[in-house]
N, C-alpha and C positions, 0 to 999 in steps of 0.2 A: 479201453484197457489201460491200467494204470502204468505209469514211466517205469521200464526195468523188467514187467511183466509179461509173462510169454505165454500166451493163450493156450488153454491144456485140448492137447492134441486127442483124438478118439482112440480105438481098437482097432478101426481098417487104417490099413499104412498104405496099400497100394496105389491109391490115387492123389498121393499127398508128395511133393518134392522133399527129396532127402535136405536134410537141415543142418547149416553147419554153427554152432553156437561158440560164440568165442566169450569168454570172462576174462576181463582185463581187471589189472590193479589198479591202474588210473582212472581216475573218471573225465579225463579232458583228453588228452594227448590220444591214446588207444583209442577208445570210441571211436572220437570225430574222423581219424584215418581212417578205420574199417565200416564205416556207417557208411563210406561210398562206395563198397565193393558192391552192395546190394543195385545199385543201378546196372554195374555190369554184370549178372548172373540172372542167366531167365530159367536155367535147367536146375537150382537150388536153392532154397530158403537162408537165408543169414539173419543172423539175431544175435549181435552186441549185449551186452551187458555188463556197462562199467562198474569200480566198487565205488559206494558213494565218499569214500573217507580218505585221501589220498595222505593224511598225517601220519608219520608210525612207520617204522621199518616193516619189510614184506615180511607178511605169516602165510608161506605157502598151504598150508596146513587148510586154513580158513577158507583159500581160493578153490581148493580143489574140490573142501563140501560144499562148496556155493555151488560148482560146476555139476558137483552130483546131485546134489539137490532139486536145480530145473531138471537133470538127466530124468531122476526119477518121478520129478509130478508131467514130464511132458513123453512121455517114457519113448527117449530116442533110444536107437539102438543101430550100431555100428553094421549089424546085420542087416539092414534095410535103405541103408547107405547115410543117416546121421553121422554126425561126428563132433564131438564135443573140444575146445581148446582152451586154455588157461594161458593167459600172457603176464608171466609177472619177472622182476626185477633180481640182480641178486642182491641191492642193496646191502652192499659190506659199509656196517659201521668199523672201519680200523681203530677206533677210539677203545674199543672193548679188545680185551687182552688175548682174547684165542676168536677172534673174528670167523674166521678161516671155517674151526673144524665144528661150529658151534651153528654156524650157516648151512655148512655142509652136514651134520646132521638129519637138521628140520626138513633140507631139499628132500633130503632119501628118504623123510618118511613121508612127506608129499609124495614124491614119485613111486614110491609102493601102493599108497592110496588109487594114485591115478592109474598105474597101470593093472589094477583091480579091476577096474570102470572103465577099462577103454575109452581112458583123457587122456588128452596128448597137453602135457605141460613142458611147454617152452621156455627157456631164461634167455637172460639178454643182462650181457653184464659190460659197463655197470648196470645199466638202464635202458628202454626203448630206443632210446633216442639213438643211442648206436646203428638201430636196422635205420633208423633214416639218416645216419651219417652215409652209411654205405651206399646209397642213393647218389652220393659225390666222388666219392673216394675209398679206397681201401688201406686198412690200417692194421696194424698188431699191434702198435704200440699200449702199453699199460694206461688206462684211463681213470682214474681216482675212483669217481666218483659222479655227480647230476653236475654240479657246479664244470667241473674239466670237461663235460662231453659237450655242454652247453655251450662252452666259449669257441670248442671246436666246430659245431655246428653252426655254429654263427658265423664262420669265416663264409659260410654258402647262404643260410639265413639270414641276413643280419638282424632282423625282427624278430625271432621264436622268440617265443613263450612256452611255457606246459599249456595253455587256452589258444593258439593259432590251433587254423586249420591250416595243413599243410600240403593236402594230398594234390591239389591241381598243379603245387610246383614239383611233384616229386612221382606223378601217375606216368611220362615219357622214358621216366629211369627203374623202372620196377623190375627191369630185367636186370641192368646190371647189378642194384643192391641185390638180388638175389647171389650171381654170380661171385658179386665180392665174397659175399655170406660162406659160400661153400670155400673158398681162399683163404677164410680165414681160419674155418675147422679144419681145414686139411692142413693148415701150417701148426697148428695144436697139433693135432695127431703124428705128424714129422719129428714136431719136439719130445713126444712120448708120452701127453695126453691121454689120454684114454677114455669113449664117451660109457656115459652119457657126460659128461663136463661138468665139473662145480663151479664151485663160485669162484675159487682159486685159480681158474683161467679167464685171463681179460686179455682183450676184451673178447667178446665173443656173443652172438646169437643164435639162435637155430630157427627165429620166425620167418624164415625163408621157405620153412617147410608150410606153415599156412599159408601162405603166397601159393606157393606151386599148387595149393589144392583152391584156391579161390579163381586164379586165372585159368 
């Protein structure tokens, strides 16, 4: 079976473990952390699939047909306990004049898409890398951008990269970055936030919620 590709599933569902299929925008970072959940899960199927092109601001647009696309040739279905996830970035260029509501946008018409499909699409603003800051520490402070989470993650990393794997330093603390995770939407929502969250609140993630369904 070729890299990327998910073996088309039959007509009987009942003998076949419910599958959780997560589409990332990264093809390094994402992956290599969720490719080890499959060791620990014997009651459900996981199946990764990073984007190959990790150049270019996020087009949620793109990720959500990729996510419907396997939905439809492997035909999961949330009814039979499938469950489809989208991990992508907010990637705010602030260089562009209306960053903000131009971001926020494209998100809602991703997330119309997705909650058509029963995809659960996740942000994490700036970037990933936040849910694995919160593996260390919990934070509200404004975070630019890849470059500022990086240097902060390194205060605990000193080595990342976007190509480390990370997950055997960070598999002990999956409870509290969850924990943080929810601290941190609950101090948005206190400030008067209001979810589902754009891109205009940082930092912030909600991949706490595929957590809570993977463990």
């Amino acid at each position: 079976m070729a890299k990327g590709k998910i073996e088309k599933r039959g007509a009987k569902r009942r003998n076949v473990k419910p599958l959780v299929l997560i589409v990332t925008e990264g093809s390094q970072t994402e992956p290599k952390y969720f490719e080890h959940f499959k060791t620990r899960q014997n009651n459900i199927d996981i199946r990764v699939v990073g984007s190959r092109s990790s150049a270019g601001e996020t087009d949620y647009v793109s990720l959500v047909r990729k996510a419907r696309e396997y939905q439809e040739r492997n035909q999961l279905s949330a009814a039979t306990g499938d469950s489809v996830w989208v991990i992508a970035d907010a990637d705010v260029n602030y260089n562009n004049p209306k960053p903000i509501a131009e971001k926020n946008s494209k998100l809602n018409q991703a997330r119309k898409m997705a909650y058509n499909r029963d995809i659960n699409l996740l942000l994490s603003n700036p970037c990933f890398e936040f849910w694995l800051l919160l593996h260390y520490q919990y934070t509200t402070r404004f975070i630019k951008d890849y470059s500022d989470m990086k240097n902060l993650l390194q205060k605990y990393i000193p080595t990342y990269t976007k190509t480390a794997d990370v997950y055997e330093l960070l598999n002990d603390r999956t409870k509290t970055a969850i924990e943080n995770a929810k601290r941190v939407e609950q101090h948005h929502l206190q400030d008067g936030c209001m979810l589902p969250f754009g891109v205009d609140v940082n930092p912030f993630t909600d991949v706490y919620k595929l957590l809570e369904r993977l463990l």
